[in-house]
C-alpha positions in Angstrom: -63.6 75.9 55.7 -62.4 78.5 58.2 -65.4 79.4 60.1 -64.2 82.8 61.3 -63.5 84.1 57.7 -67.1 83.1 56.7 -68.6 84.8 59.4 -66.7 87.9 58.8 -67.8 87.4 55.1 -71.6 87.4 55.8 -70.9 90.7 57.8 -69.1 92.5 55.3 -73.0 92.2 53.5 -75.8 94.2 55.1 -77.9 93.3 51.6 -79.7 90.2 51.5 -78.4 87.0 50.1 -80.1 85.4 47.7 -80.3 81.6 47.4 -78.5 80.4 44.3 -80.7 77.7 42.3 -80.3 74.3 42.6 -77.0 72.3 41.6 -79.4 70.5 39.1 -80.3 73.6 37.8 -77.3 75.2 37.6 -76.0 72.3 35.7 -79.1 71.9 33.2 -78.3 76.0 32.0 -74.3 74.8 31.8 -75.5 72.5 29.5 -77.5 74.4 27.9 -74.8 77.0 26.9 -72.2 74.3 26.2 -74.2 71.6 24.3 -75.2 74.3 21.4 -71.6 75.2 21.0 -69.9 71.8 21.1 -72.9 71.0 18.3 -71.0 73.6 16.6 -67.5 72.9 16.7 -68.9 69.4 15.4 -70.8 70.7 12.4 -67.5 73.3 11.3 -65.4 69.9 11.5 -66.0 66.8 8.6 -67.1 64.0 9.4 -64.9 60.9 10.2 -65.2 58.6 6.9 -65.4 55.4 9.9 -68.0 57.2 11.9 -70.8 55.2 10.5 -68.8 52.3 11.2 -68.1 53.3 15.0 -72.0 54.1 15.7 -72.3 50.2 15.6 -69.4 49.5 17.7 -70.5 48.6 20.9 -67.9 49.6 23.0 -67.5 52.8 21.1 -70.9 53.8 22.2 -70.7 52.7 25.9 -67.4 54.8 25.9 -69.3 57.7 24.8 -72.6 57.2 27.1 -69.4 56.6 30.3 -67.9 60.4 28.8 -70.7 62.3 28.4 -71.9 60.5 32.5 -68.6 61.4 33.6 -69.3 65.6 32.5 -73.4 65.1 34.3 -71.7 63.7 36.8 -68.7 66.0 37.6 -71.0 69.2 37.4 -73.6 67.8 39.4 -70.8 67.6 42.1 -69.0 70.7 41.4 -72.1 73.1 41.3 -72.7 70.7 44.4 -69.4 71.7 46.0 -69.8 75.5 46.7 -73.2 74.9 48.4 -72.8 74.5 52.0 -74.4 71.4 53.9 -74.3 69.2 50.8 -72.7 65.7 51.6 -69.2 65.4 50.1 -69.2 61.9 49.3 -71.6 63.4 46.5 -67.9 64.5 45.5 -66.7 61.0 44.4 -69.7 60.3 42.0 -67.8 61.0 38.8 -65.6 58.3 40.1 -67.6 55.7 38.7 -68.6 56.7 34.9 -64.8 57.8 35.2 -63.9 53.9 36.0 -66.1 52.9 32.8 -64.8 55.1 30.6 -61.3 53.8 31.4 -62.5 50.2 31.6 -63.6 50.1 28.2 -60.4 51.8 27.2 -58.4 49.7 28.7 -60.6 47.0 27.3 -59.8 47.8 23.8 -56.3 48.4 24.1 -56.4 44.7 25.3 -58.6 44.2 22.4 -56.0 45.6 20.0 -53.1 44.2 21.6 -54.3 40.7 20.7 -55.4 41.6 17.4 -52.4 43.2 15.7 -49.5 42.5 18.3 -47.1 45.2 19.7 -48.5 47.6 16.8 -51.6 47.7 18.4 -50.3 49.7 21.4 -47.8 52.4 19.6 -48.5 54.9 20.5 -47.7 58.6 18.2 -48.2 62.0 18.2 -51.8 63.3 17.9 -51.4 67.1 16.8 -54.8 67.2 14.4 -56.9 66.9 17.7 -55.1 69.5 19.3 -56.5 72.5 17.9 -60.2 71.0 17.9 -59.7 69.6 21.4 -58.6 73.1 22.8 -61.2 75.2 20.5 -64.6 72.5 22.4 -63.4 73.4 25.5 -63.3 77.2 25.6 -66.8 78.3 26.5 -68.0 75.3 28.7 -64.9 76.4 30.9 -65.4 80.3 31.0 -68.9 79.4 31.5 -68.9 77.2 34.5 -65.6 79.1 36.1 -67.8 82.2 36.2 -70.9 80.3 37.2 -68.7 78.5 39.9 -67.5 82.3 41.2 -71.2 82.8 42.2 -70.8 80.0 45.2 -68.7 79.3 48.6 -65.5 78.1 47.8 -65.3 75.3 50.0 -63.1 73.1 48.5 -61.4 75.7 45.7 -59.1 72.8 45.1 -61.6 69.8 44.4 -64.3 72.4 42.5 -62.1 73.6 40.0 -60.8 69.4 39.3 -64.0 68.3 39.0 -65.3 71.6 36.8 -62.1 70.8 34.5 -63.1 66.9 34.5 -66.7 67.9 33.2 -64.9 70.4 30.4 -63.0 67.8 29.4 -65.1 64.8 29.3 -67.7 66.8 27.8 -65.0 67.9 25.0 -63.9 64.6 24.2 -67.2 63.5 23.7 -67.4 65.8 20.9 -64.1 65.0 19.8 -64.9 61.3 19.4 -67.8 62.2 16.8 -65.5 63.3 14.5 -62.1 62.0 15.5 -62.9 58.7 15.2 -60.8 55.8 14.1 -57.8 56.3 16.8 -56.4 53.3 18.7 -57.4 52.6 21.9 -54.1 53.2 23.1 -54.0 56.9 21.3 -57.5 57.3 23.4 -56.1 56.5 26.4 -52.7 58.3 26.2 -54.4 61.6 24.4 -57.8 61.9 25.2 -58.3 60.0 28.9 -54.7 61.5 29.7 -55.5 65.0 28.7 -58.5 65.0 31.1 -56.6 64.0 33.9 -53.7 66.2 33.2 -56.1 69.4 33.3 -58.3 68.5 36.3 -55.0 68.3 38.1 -53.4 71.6 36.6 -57.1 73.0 37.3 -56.9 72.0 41.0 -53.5 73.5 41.8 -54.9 76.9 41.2 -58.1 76.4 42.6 -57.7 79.0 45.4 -56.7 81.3 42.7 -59.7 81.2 40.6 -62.2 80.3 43.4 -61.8 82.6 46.6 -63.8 84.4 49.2 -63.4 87.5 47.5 -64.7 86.3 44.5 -67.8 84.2 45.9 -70.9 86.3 44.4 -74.8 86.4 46.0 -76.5 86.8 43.4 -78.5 84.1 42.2 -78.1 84.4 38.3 -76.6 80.8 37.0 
């Protein structure tokens, strides 16, 4: 953070600066404007003829609870990120519903591996999730960029990764309710991939997105 660019900031202000709510807040009204429209991209998509048959898979459900811990966990610490004085190890939290997730992929791709051979990990082309997977993603990321602009970019770099980790994982735990049926392998390369492919394109234009110029005061989300 340079410290001289901050004060000049808080100069350039003569009006008041009004606290911003609480990262726990903040992140309760994301959720609250992304939940209802994942729920609909869901319902506009048919159900999965094996999704009955995945609600009793175990590991199918601890991947989903380690998804949707991984989104809590990666707004908690980017709404956490553009507050001054917070502690940044609070910044390696998703780190650990991030490990599960993969765990248990990598568990069934070990899984499948023994049960149907080198088929088990071929790995192919997954267009019909493309369109789906890009539509679930749209307003939880306008929505927490612009709620994000109303902070102090600290860390631009690391916000913007861990706001794109929550999109994602929070969009792929849609996905999975009615894109089920897909090898591990396909999860892994497709859906785990994906997320880390656009927290890191989201982090190389942090400073673009998230600046000084663009922090806000006012309180609102």
């Amino acid at each position: 953070m340079d410290t001289d660019k901050l004060i000049q900031q808080l100069s350039d202000r003569p009006s008041p600066v009004r606290r911003l709510p609480a990262p726990w807040r903040r992140a309760a009204i994301w959720f609250a404007i992304s939940l209802p429209y994942v729920a609909l991209v869901i319902i506009m998509h048919p159900m999965g003829p094996d999704l009955a048959h995945m609600l009793a898979d175990r590991r199918f459900i601890i991947e989903e609870i380690a998804t949707l811990l991984t989104a809590i966990a990666a707004v908690m610490a980017a709404f956490c990120s553009v507050v001054p004085g917070y502690d940044r190890r609070i910044l390696l939290v998703p780190l650990l519903p991030l490990a599960v997730w993969l765990f248990m992929l990598g568990e069934g791709c070990v899984s499948d591996w023994l049960r149907q051979g080198p088929g088990g990990l071929e790995v192919r082309a997954d267009w019909a999730c493309l369109q789906p997977g890009m539509l679930i993603g749209i307003v939880p990321a306008l929505a927490i960029v612009i709620m994000l602009r109303r902070g102090a970019p600290l860390y631009p770099r690391i916000t913007l990764a861990l706001a794109a980790l929550a999109v994602a994982a929070l969009g792929n735990f849609g996905l999975r309710i009615f894109h089920v049926g897909d090898a591990s392998i396909m999860l892994l390369v497709w859906h785990f991939g994906s997320v880390l492919v656009l927290a890191l394109a989201a982090s190389s234009v942090g400073r673009h997105l998230l600046n000084w110029r663009g922090a806000g005061s006012h309180p609102a989300a």
